[in-house]
Chimera marker file (.cmm) of the C-alpha trace (Angstrom):
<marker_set name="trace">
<marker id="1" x="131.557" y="36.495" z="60.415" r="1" g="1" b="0" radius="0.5"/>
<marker id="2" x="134.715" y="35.006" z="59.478" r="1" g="1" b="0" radius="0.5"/>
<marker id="3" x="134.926" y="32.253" z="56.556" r="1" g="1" b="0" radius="0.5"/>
<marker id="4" x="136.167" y="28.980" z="57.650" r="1" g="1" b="0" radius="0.5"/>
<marker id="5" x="138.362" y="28.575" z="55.046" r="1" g="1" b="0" radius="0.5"/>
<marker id="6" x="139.971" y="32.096" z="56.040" r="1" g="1" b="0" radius="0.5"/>
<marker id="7" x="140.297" y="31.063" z="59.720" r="1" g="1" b="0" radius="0.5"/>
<marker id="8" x="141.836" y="27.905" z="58.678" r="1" g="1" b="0" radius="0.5"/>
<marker id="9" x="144.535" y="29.475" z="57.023" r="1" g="1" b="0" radius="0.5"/>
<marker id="10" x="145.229" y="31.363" z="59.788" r="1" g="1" b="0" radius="0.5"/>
<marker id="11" x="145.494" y="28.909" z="62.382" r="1" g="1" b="0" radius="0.5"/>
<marker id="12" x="147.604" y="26.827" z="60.197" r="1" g="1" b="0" radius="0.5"/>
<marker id="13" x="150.326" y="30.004" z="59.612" r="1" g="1" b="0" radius="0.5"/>
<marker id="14" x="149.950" y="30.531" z="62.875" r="1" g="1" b="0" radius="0.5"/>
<marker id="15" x="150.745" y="26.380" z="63.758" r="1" g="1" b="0" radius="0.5"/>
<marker id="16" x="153.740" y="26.511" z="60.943" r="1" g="1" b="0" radius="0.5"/>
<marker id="17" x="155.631" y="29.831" z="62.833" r="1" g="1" b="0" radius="0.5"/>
<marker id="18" x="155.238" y="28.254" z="65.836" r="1" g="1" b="0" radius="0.5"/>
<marker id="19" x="157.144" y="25.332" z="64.427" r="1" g="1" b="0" radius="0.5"/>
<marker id="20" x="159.605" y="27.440" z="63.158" r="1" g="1" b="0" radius="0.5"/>
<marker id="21" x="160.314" y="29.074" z="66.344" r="1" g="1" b="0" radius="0.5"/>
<marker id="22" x="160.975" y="26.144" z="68.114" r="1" g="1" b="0" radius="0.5"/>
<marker id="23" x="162.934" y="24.351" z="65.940" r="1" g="1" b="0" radius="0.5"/>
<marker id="24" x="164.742" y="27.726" z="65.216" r="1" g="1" b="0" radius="0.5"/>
<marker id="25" x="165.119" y="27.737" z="69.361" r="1" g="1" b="0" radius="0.5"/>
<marker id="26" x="166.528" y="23.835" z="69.405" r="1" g="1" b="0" radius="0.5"/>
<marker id="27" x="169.208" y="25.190" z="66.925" r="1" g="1" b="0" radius="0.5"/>
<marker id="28" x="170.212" y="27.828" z="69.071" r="1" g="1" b="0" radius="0.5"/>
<marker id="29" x="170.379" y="26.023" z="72.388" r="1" g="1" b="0" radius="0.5"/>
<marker id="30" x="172.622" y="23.051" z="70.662" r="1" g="1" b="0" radius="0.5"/>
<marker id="31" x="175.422" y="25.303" z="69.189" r="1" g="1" b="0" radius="0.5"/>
<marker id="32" x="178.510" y="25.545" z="70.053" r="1" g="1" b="0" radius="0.5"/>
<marker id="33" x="179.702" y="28.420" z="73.277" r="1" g="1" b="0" radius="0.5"/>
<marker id="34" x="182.983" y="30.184" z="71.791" r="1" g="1" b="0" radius="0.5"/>
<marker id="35" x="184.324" y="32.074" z="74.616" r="1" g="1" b="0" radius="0.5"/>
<marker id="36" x="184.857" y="35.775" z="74.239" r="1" g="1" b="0" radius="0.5"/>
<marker id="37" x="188.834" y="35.916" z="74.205" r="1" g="1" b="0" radius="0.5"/>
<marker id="38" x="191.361" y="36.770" z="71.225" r="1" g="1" b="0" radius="0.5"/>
<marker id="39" x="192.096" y="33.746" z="69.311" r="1" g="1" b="0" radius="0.5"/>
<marker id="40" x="195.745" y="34.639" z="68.215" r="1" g="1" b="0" radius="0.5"/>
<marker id="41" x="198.534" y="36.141" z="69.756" r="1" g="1" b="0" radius="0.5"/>
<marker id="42" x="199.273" y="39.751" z="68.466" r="1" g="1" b="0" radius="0.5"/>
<marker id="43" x="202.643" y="41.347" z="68.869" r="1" g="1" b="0" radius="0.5"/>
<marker id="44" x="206.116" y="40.691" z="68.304" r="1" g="1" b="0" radius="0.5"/>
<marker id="45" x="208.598" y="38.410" z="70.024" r="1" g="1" b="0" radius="0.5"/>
<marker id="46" x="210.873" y="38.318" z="72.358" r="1" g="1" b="0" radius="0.5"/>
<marker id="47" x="214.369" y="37.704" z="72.335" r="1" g="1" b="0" radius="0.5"/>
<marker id="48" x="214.576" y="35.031" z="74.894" r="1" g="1" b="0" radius="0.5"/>
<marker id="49" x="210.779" y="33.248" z="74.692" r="1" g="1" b="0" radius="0.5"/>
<marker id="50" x="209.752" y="33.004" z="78.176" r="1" g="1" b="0" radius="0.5"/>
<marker id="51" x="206.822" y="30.571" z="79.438" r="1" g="1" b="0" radius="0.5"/>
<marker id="52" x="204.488" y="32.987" z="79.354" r="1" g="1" b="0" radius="0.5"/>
<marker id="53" x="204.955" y="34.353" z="75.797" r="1" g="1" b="0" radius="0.5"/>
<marker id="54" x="205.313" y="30.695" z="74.641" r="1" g="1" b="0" radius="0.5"/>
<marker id="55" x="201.790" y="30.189" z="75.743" r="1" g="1" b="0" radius="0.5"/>
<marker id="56" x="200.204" y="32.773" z="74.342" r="1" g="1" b="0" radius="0.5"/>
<marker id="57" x="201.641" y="31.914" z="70.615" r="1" g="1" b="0" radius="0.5"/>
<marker id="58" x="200.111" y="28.259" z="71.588" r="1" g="1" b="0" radius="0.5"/>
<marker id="59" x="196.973" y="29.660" z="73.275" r="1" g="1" b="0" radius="0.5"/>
<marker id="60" x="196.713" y="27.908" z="76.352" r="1" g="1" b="0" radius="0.5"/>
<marker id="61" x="197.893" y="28.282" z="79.776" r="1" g="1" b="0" radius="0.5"/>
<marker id="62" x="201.518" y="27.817" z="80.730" r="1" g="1" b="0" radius="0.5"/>
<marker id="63" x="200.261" y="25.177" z="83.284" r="1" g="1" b="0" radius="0.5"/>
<marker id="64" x="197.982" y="23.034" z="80.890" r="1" g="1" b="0" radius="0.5"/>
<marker id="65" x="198.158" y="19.569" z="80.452" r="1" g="1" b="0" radius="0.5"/>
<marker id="66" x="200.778" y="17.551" z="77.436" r="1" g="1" b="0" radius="0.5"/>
<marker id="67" x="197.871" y="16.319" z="75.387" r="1" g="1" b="0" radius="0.5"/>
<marker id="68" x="196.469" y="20.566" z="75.708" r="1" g="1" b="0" radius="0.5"/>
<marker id="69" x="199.723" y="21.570" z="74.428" r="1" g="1" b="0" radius="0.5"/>
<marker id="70" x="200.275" y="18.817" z="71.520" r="1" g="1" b="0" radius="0.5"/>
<marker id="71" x="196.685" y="19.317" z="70.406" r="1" g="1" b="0" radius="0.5"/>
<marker id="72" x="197.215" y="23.524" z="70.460" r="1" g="1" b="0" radius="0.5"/>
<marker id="73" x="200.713" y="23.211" z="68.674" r="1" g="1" b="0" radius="0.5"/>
<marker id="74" x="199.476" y="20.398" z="65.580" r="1" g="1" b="0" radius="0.5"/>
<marker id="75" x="196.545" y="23.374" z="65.225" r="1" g="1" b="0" radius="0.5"/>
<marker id="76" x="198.259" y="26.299" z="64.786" r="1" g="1" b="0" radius="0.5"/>
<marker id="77" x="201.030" y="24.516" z="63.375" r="1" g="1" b="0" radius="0.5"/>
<marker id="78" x="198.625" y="23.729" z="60.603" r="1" g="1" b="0" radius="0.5"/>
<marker id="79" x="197.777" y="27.208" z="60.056" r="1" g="1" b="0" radius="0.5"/>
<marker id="80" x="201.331" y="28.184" z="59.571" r="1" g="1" b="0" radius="0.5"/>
<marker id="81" x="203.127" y="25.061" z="58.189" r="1" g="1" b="0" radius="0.5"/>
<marker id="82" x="205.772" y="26.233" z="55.303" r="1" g="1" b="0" radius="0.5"/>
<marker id="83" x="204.733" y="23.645" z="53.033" r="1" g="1" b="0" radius="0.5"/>
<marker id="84" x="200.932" y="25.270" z="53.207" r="1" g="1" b="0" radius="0.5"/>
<marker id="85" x="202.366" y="28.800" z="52.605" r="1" g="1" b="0" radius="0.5"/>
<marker id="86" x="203.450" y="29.670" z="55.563" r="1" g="1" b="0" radius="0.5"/>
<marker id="87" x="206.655" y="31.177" z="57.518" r="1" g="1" b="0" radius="0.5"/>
<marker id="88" x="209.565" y="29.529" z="58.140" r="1" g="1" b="0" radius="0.5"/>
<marker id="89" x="210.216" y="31.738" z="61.281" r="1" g="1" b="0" radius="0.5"/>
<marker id="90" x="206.502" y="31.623" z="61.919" r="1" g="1" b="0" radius="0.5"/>
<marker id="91" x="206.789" y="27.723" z="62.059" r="1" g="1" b="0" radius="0.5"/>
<marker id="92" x="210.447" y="27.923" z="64.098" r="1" g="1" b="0" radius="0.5"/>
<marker id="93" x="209.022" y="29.867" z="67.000" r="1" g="1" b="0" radius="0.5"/>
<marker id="94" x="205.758" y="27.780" z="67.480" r="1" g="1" b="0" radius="0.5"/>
<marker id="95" x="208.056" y="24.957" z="67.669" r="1" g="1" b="0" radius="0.5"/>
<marker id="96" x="209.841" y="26.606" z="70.191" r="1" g="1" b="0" radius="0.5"/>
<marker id="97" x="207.163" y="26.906" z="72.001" r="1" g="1" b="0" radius="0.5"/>
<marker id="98" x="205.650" y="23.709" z="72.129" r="1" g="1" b="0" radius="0.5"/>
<marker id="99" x="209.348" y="22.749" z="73.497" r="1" g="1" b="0" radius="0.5"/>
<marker id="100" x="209.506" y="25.017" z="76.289" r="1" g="1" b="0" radius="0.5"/>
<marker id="101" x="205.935" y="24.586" z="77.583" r="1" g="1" b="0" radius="0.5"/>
<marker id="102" x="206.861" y="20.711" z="77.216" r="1" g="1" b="0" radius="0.5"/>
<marker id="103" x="209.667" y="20.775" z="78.903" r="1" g="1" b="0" radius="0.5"/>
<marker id="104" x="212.396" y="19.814" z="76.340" r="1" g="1" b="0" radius="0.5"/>
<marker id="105" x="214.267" y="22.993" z="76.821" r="1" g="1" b="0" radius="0.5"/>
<marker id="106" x="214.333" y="25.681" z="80.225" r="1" g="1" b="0" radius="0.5"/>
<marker id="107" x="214.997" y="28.868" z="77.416" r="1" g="1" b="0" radius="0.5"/>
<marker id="108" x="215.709" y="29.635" z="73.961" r="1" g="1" b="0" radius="0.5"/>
<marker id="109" x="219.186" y="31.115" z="73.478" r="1" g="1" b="0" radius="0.5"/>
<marker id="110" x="217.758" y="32.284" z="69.628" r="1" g="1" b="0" radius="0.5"/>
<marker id="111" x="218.312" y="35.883" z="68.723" r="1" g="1" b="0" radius="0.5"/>
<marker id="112" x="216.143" y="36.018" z="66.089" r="1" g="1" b="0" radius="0.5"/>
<link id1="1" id2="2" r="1" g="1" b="0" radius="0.2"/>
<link id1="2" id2="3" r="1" g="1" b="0" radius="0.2"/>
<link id1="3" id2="4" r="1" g="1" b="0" radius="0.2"/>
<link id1="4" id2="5" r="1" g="1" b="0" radius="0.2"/>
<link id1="5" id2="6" r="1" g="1" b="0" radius="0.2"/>
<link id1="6" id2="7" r="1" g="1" b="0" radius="0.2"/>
<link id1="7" id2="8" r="1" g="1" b="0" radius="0.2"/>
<link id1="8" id2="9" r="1" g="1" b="0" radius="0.2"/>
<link id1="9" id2="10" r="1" g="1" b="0" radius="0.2"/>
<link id1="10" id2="11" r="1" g="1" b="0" radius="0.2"/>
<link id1="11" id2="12" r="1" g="1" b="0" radius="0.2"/>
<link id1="12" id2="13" r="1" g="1" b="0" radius="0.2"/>
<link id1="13" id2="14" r="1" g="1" b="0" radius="0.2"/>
<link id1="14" id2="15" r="1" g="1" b="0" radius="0.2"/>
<link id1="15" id2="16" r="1" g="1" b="0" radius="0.2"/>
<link id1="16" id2="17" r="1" g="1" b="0" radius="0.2"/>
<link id1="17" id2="18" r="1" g="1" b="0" radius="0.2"/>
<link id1="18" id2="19" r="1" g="1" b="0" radius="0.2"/>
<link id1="19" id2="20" r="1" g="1" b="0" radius="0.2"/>
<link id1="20" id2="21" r="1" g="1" b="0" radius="0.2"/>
<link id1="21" id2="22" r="1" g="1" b="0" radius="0.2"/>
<link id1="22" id2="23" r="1" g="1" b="0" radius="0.2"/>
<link id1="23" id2="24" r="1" g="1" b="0" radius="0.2"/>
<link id1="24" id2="25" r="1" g="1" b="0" radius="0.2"/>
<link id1="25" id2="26" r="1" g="1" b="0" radius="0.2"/>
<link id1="26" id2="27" r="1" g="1" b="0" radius="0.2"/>
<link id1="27" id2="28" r="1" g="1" b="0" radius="0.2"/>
<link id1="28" id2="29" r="1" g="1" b="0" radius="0.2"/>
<link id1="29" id2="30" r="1" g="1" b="0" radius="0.2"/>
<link id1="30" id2="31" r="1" g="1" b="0" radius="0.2"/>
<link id1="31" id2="32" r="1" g="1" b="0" radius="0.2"/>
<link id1="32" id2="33" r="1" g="1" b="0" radius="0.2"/>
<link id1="33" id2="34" r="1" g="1" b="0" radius="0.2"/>
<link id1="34" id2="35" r="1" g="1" b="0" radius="0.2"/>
<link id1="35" id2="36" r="1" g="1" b="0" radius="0.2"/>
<link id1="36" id2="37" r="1" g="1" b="0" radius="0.2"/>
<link id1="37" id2="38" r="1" g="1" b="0" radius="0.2"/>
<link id1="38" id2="39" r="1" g="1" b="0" radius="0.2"/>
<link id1="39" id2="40" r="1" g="1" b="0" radius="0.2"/>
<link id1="40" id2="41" r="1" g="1" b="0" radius="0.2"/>
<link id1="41" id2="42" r="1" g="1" b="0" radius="0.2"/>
<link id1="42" id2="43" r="1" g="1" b="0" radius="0.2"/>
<link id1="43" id2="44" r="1" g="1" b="0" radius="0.2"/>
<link id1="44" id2="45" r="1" g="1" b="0" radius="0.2"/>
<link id1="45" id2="46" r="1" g="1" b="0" radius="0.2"/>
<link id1="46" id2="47" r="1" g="1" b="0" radius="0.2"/>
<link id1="47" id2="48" r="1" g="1" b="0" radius="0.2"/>
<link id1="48" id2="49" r="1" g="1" b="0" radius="0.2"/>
<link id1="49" id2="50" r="1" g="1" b="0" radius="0.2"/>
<link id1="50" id2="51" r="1" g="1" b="0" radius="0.2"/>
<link id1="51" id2="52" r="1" g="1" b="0" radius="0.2"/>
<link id1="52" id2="53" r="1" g="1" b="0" radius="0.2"/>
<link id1="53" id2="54" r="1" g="1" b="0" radius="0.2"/>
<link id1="54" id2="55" r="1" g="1" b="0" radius="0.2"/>
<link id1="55" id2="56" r="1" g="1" b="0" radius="0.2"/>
<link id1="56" id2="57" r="1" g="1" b="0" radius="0.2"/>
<link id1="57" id2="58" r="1" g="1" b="0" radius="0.2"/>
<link id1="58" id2="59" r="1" g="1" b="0" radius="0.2"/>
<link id1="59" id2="60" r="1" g="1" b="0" radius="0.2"/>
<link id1="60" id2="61" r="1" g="1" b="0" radius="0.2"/>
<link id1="61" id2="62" r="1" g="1" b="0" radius="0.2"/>
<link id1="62" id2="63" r="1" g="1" b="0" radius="0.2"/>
<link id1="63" id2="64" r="1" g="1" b="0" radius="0.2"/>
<link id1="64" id2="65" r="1" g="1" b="0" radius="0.2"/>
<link id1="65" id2="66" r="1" g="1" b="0" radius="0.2"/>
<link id1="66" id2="67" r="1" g="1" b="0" radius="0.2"/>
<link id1="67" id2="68" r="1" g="1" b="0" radius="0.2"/>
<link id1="68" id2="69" r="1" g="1" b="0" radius="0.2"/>
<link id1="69" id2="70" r="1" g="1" b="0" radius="0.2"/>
<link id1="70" id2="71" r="1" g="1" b="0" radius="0.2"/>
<link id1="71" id2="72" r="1" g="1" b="0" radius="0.2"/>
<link id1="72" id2="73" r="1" g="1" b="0" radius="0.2"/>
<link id1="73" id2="74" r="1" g="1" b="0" radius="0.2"/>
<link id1="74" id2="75" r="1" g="1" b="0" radius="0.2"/>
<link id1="75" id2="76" r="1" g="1" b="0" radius="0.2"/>
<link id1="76" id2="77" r="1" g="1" b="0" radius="0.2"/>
<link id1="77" id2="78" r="1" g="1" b="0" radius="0.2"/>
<link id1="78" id2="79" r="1" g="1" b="0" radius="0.2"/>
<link id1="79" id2="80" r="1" g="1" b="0" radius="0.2"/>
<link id1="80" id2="81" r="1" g="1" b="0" radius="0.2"/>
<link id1="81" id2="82" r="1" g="1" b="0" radius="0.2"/>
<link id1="82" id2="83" r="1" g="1" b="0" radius="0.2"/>
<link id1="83" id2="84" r="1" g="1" b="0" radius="0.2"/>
<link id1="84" id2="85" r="1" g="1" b="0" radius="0.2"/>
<link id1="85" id2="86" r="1" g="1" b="0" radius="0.2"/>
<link id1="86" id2="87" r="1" g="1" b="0" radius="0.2"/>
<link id1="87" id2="88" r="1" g="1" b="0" radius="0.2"/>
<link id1="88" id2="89" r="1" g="1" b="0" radius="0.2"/>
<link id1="89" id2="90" r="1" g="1" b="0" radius="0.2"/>
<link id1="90" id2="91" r="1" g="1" b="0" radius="0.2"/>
<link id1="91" id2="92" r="1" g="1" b="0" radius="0.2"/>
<link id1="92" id2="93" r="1" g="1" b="0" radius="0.2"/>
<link id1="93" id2="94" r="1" g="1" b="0" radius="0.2"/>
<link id1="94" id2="95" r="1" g="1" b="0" radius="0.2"/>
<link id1="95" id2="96" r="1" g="1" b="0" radius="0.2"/>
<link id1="96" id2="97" r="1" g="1" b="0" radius="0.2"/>
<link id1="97" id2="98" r="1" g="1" b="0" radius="0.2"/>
<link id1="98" id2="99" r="1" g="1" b="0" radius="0.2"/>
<link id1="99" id2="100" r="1" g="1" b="0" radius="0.2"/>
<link id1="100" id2="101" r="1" g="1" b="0" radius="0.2"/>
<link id1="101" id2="102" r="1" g="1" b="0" radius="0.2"/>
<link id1="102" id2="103" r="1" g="1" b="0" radius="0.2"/>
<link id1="103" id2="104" r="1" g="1" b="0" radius="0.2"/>
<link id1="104" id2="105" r="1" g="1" b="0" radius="0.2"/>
<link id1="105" id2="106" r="1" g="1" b="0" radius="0.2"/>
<link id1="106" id2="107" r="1" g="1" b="0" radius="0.2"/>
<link id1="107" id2="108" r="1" g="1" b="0" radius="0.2"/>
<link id1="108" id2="109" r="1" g="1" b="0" radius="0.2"/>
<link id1="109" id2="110" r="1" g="1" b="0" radius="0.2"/>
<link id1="110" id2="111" r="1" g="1" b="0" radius="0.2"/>
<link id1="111" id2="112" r="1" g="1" b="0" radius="0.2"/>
</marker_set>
């Protein structure tokens, strides 16, 4: 026959791992769903930026809302700002494309 202080020990592993799992389980159900989709826009760019192009560099779609737009451009902005060691052309075509999904300009004349 089993000792009790042997089948004490057990049932109190046994109480602590289920603890584990289901705080372990919480955690999972509370994090955050990142949706399966490239986060950055690969390839070059275009001579005239078109609407299309311009939202991919911002990642969003070319009919989302203002606040969508300012909110994607001040992010990837950040990411690329000159001043934090980024490019200068980098920086030039984002703003670019803030303008033309905003509305400030119909095309982009640059030949860069």
């Amino acid at each position: 026959m089993t000792s009790p202080l042997v089948l004490g020990a057990s049932v109190a592993a046994a109480a602590m791992g289920g603890r584990y799992l289901i705080i372990a389980w919480q955690a999972f159900k509370t994090r955050p769903v990142v949706p399966p989709v490239r986060r950055f826009y690969y390839g070059g760019f275009e001579k005239v930026m078109s609407k299309r192009e311009a939202a991919l560099i911002l990642g969003v779609r070319e009919s989302s809302v203002m606040e969508k737009i300012k909110e994607a451009h001040r992010r990837v902005m950040m990411a690329n700002h000159p001043d934090a060691g980024g490019s200068h052309y980098l920086a030039s075509k984002i703003n670019e494309a803030k303008d033309i999904l905003t509305g400030k300009r119909k095309g982009s004349g640059s030949v860069f």
